[in-house]
C-alpha positions, 0 to 999 in steps of 0.5 A: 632100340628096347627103352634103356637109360645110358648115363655118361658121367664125365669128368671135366663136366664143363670143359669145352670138350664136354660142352661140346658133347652136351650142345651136340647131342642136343641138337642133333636130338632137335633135328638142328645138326647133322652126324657129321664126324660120328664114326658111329653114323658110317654105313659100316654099323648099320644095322647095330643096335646101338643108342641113340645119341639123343638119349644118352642122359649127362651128369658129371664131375667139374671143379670149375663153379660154373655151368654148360650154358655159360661155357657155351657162351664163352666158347661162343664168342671166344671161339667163333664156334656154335651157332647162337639160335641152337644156344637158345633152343638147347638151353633147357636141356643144357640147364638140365646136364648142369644141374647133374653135376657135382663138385670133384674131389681135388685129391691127385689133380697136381698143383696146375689143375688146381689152380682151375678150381673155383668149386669146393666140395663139401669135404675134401678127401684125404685118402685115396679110399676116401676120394674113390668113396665120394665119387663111387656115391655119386655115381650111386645117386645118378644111377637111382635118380636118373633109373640108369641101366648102363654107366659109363664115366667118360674122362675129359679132364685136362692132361695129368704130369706123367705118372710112373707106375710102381710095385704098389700098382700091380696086383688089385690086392696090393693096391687096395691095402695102400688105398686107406693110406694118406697118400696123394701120391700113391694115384692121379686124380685120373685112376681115381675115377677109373677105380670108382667106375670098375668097382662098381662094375661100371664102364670106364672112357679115358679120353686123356693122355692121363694114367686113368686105367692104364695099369695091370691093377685096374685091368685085374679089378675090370675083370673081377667086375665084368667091367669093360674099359677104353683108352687113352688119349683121343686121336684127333689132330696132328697125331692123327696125320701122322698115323695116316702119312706115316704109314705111306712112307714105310710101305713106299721104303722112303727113309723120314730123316726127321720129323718135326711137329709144332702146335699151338692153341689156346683154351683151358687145356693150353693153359694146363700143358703149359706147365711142363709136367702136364705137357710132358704127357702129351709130347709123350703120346704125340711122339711115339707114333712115328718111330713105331709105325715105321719101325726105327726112330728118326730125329723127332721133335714135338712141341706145344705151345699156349698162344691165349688169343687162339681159343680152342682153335689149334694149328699144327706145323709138320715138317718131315724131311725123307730121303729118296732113291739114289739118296736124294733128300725130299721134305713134305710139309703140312699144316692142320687148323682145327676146333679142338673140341669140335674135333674129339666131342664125336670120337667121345659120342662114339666111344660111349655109344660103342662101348654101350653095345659091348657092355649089352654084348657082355664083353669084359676088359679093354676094347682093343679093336677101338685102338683107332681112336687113341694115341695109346690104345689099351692093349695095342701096339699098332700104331697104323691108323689103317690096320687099326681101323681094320681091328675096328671092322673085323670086329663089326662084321664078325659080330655081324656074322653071328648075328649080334645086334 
């Protein structure tokens, strides 16, 4: 690939999730880890000119005063996780990503997240205007300082309450007028960032079950700066089961009585989730999938619980109870055990190194055929983990086809 600087800002710089994207790009740069559980490594986008992971350059936003290193430590030892050699060879380029961030706003983050902070910011925001302002020149100087050719500001902050989008959230006119206005009400923290990235023509990853992009005014401003944006809410545990057994059990003509899912895990994002308003979200994300994909609504329960001592690892309990022939009642269980960051940081490496061979493609608006990677794909109604994979490899072999690179 032509020498070209790719910069990801991430929201939630320090989190595991992004610690977990920083240390893996460092070692896979090393040589000290393999591509295991990069999409973007299947021999499906061989060929593609798509960035090396090694060369994307971090920076981002956190509200946590700490840095990559002492958060790889922690998960480290709290979770079993990393291995303690690769801590040792990666720390220069680890105090590196640290040094790139910056204290984030606290406008919109609701009072759970807020709670997490230990970083102030020299001034805080009081208008939504004022807030897209602060992070859009940060953004500026990582683009100047770091000669960036393509941004992409990746969200991997903790879970927002639901938010209902109203009137005011329709047209980008509308919406711009209200900006100006002290009102903490009037977006999330989320949407905020989305705004800051598609103004400046910039490309926004809402990684999170928060409302980030997922409005018809940010849709409006993305086309009016050729900006291109993806989301919501990575697909990467339980709800990832679901969309591969569901499916089974429509074309089989199996009637599923009731499904009933169970989590726990511990980490940062469990402390979050464990108000009721931030966990309302992903329940929200993790239900709809059944009663989508088998095209009636059976008996669902999701339920997610903070249990600190797990860490980042997760479990998930599935328990679904299906009816047979001649009316005879059937039950499938499963159980999922996994490292959460472990899970999502490779779907974000290959979010960020697909959605930078668009942006080269000229490509505007949401990238539909990466539906496969979230919960609540932009645009997509399909919640089949198979056909949404095929969006994905129509999408690669055309632009095969036509000898796009």
């Amino acid at each position: 690939m032509s020498a070209r600087r790719v910069g990801v800002w991430i929201v939630g710089a320090f989190g595991g999730v992004a610690t977990t994207v920083a240390l893996g790009l460092s070692a896979m740069k090393r040589g000290l880890a393999p591509s295991t559980g990069l999409v973007s490594a299947l021999p499906l986008f061989d060929g593609l000119d798509l960035v090396d992971p090694g060369e994307l350059v971090l920076g981002g936003h956190e509200l946590r005063l700490t840095s990559l290193e002492e958060s790889a430590e922690e998960f480290r030892q709290g979770s079993g996780v990393f291995d303690r050699s690769w801590l040792d060879v990666c720390r220069d380029d680890l105090a590196q990503a640290t040094a790139r961030v910056r204290p984030a706003p606290h406008l919109g983050i609701g009072a759970t997240i807020a709670k997490l902070a230990t970083w102030e910011p020299a001034h805080q925001p009081k208008t939504p205007r004022a807030a897209i302002d602060l992070i859009a020149a940060d953004l500026r100087e990582f683009v100047a300082r770091e000669s960036i050719d393509h941004l992409i500001v990746l969200n991997l902050a903790s879970t927002e309450p639901p938010f209902a989008v109203e009137a005011a959230h329709q047209t980008w006119d509308r919406l711009k007028r209200e900006l100006g206005k002290p009102d903490e009400t009037l977006l999330p923290s989320s949407s905020l960032y989305a705004i800051a990235a598609l103004e400046g023509g910039h490309t926004h990853i809402n990684f999170t079950p928060s409302l980030g992009s997922s409005f018809p005014a940010a849709y409006e401003l993305a086309e009016s700066t050729k900006a291109i944006h993806a989301g919501k809410d990575g697909k990467t545990g339980e709800t990832l089961l679901k969309t591969v057994l569901a499916p089974m059990f429509a074309h089989r003509n199996l009637d599923v009585m009731s499904w009933v899912g169970h989590n726990i895990f511990g980490n940062r994002d469990g402390v979050v989730l464990d108000d009721p308003a931030n966990k309302a979200s992903k329940v929200g994300s993790k239900d709809k999938v059944v009663t989508s994909i088998l095209g009636y609504k059976p008996s669902t329960l999701v339920s997610i619980e903070y249990i600190p001592d797990m860490g980042d690892w997760k479990t998930a309990w599935d328990h679904i109870h299906f009816r047979g022939f001649l009316g005879a009642k059937m039950k499938m269980q499963f159980i999922w055990e996994g490292c959460d960051s472990l899970l999502a940081a490779p779907l974000a490496i290959d979010l960020v190194r697909l959605a930078d061979w668009e942006k080269r493609r000229g490509t505007i608006g949401p990238l539909k055929h990466l539906a496969s990677f979230f919960k609540s794909p932009e645009g997509v109604e399909e919640h089949d983990f198979f056909e949404q994979f095929r969006l994905l490899v129509d999408h690669v072999d055309q632009a095969k086809k036509t000898n796009v690179r």
